[in-house]
Structure formats: structure tokens, C-alpha cells
PyMOL commands that place a pseudoatom at each C-alpha (Angstrom):
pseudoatom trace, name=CA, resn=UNK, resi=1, chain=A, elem=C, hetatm=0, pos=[196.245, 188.762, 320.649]
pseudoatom trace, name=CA, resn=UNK, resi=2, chain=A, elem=C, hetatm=0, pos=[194.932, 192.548, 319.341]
pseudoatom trace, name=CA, resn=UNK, resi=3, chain=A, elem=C, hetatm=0, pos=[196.376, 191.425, 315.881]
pseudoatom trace, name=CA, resn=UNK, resi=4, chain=A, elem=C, hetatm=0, pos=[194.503, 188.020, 315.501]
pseudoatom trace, name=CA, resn=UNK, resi=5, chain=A, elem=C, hetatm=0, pos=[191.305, 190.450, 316.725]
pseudoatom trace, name=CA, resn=UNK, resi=6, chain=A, elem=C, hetatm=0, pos=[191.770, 192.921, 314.263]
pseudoatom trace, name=CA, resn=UNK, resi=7, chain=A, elem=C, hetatm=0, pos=[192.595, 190.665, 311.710]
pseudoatom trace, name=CA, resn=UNK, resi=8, chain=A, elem=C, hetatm=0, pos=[189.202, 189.249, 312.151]
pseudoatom trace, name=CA, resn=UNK, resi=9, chain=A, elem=C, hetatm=0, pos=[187.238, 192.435, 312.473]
pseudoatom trace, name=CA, resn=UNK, resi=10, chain=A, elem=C, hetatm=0, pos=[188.749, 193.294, 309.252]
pseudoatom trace, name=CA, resn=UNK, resi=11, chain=A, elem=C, hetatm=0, pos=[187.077, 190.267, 307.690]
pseudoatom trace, name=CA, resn=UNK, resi=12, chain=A, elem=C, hetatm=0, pos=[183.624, 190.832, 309.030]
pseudoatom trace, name=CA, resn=UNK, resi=13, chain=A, elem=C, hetatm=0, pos=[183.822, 193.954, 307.703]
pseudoatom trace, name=CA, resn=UNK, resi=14, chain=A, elem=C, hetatm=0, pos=[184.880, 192.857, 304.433]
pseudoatom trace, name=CA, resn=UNK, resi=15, chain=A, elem=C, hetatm=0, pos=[181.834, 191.144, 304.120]
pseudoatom trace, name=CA, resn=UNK, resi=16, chain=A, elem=C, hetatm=0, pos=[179.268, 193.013, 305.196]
pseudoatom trace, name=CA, resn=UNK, resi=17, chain=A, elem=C, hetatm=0, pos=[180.631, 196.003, 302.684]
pseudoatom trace, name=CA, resn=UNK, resi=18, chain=A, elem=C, hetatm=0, pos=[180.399, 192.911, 300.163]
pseudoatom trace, name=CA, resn=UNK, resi=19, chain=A, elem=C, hetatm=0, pos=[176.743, 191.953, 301.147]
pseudoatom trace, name=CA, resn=UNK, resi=20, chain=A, elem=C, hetatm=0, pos=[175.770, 195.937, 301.288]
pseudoatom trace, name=CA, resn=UNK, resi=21, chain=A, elem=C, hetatm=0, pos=[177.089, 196.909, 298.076]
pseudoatom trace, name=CA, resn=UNK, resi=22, chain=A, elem=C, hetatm=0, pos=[175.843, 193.752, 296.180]
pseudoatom trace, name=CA, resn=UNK, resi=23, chain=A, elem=C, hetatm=0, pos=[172.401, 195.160, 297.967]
pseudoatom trace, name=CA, resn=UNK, resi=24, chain=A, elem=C, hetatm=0, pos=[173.143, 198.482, 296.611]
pseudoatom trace, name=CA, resn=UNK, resi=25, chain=A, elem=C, hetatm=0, pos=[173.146, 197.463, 293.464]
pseudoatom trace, name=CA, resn=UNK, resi=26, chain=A, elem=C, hetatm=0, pos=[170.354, 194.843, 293.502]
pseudoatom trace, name=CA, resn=UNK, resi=27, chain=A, elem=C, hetatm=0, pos=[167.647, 197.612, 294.834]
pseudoatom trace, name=CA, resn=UNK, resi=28, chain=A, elem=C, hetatm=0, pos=[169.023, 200.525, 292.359]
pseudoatom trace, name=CA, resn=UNK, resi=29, chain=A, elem=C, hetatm=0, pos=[169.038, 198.015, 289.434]
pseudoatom trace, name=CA, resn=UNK, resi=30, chain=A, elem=C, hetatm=0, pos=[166.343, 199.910, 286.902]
pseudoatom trace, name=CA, resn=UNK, resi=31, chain=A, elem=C, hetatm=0, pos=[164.749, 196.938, 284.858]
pseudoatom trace, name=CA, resn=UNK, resi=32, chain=A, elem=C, hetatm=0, pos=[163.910, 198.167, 281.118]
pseudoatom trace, name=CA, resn=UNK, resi=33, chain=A, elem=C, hetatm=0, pos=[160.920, 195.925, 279.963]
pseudoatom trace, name=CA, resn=UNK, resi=34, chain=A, elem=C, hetatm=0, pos=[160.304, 196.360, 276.148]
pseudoatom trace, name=CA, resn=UNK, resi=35, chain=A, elem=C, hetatm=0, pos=[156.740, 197.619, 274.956]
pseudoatom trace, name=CA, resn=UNK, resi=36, chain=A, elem=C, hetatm=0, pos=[154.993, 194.863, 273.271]
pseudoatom trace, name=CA, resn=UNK, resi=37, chain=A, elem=C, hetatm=0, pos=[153.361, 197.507, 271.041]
pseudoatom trace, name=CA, resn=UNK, resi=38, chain=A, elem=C, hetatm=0, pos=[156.942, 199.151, 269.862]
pseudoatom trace, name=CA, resn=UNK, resi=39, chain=A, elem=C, hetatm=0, pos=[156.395, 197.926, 266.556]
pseudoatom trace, name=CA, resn=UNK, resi=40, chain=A, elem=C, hetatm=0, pos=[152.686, 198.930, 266.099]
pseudoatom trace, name=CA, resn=UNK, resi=41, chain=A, elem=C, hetatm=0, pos=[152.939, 203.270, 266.534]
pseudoatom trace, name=CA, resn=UNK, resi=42, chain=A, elem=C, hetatm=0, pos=[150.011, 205.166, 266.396]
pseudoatom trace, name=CA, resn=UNK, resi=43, chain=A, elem=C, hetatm=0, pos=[147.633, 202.946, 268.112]
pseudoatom trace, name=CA, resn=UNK, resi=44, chain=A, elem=C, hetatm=0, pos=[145.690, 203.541, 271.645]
pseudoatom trace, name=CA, resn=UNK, resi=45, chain=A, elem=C, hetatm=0, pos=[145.126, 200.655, 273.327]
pseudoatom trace, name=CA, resn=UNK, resi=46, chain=A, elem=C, hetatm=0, pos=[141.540, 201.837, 274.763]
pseudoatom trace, name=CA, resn=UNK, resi=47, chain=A, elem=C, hetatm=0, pos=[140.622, 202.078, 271.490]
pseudoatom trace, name=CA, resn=UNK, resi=48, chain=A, elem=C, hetatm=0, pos=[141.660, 198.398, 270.735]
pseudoatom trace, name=CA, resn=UNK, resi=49, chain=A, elem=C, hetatm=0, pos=[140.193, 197.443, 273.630]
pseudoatom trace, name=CA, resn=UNK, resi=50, chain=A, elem=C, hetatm=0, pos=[136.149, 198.876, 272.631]
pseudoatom trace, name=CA, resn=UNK, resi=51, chain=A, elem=C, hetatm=0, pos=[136.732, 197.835, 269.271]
pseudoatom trace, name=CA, resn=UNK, resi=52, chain=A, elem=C, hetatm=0, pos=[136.951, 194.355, 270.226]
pseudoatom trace, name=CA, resn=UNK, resi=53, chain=A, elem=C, hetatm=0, pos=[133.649, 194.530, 273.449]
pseudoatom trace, name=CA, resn=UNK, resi=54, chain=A, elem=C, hetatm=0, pos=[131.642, 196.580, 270.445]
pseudoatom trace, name=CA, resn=UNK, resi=55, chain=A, elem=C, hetatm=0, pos=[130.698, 193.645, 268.613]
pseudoatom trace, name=CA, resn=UNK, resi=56, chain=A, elem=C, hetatm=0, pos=[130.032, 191.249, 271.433]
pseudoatom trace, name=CA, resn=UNK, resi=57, chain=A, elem=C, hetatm=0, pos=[127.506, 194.112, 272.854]
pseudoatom trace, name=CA, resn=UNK, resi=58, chain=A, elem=C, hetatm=0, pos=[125.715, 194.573, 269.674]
pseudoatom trace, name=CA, resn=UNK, resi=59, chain=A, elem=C, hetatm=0, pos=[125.374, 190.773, 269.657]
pseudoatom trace, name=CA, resn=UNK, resi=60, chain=A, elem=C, hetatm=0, pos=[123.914, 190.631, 273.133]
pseudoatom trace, name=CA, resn=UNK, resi=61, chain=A, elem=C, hetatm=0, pos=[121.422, 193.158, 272.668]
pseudoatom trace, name=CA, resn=UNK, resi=62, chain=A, elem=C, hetatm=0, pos=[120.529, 191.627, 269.212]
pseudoatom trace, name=CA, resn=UNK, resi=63, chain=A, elem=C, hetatm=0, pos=[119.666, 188.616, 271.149]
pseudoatom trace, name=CA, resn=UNK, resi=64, chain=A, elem=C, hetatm=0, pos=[117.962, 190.775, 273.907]
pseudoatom trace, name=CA, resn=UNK, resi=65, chain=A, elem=C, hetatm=0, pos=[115.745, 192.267, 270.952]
pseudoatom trace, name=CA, resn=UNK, resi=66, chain=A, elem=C, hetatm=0, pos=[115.183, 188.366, 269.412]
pseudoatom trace, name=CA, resn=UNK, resi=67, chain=A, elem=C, hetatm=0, pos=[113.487, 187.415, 273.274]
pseudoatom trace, name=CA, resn=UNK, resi=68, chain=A, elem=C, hetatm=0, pos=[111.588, 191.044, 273.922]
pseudoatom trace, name=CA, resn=UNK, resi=69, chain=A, elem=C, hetatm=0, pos=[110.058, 190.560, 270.164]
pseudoatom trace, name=CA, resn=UNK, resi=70, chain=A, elem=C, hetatm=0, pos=[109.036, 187.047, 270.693]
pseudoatom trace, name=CA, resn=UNK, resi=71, chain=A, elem=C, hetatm=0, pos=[107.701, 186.978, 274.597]
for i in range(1, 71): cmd.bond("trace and resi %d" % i, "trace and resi %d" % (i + 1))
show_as sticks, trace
zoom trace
């Protein structure tokens, strides 16, 4: 009877080191995302970022000038 119990205690605890090591290793897994700007070196992305708002502000306070000069 202490054989068939041990027998199965050995099996439950077969699995749960199975399920805690597979665990383990899925929260310790490091995930390496590529940069999408490897290729282009030497550029700061702030920098893209006002050149492309610089000429939709100069637009909108063109316009702003248009209305203030004609009202």
C-alpha cells in the first residue's frame, strides 16, 4: 500500500518540478526586440520628431496672421 502511495507522490512531484521549471524559464526569458532605426545611425528621434510639427506650426500661424490681417 506505502509503494502504490509513493509511487504516486513521486508523480505529482514530477509535475509540478515540470510546471515550475517551464515557469522558470518562461518569466526569465529576456525578449531582444530589434531597433527599427538600426540601419539609420546618427539620428535623434526628437529631432525627427520637431522637424516634422515645424512646418505644420508655421502653417497654422500663417493662417492665424491671414484672419488677424483681414478682421
Amino acid at each position: 500500500m506505502a509503494v502504490t502511495r509513493l509511487k504516486r507522490k513521486e508523480a505529482k512531484n514530477r509535475s509540478r518540478a515540470q510546471v515550475r521549471t517551464a515557469n522558470l524559464k518562461r518569466l526569465n526569458h529576456k525578449h531582444n526586440i530589434p531597433s527599427p532605426y538600426k540601419g539609420e545611425s546618427g539620428i535623434v528621434l526628437e529631432d525627427q520628431e520637431n522637424e516634422a510639427i515645424v512646418p505644420e506650426v508655421q502653417e497654422a500661424d500663417a493662417k492665424v496672421e491671414e484672419v488677424k490681417t483681414e478682421g
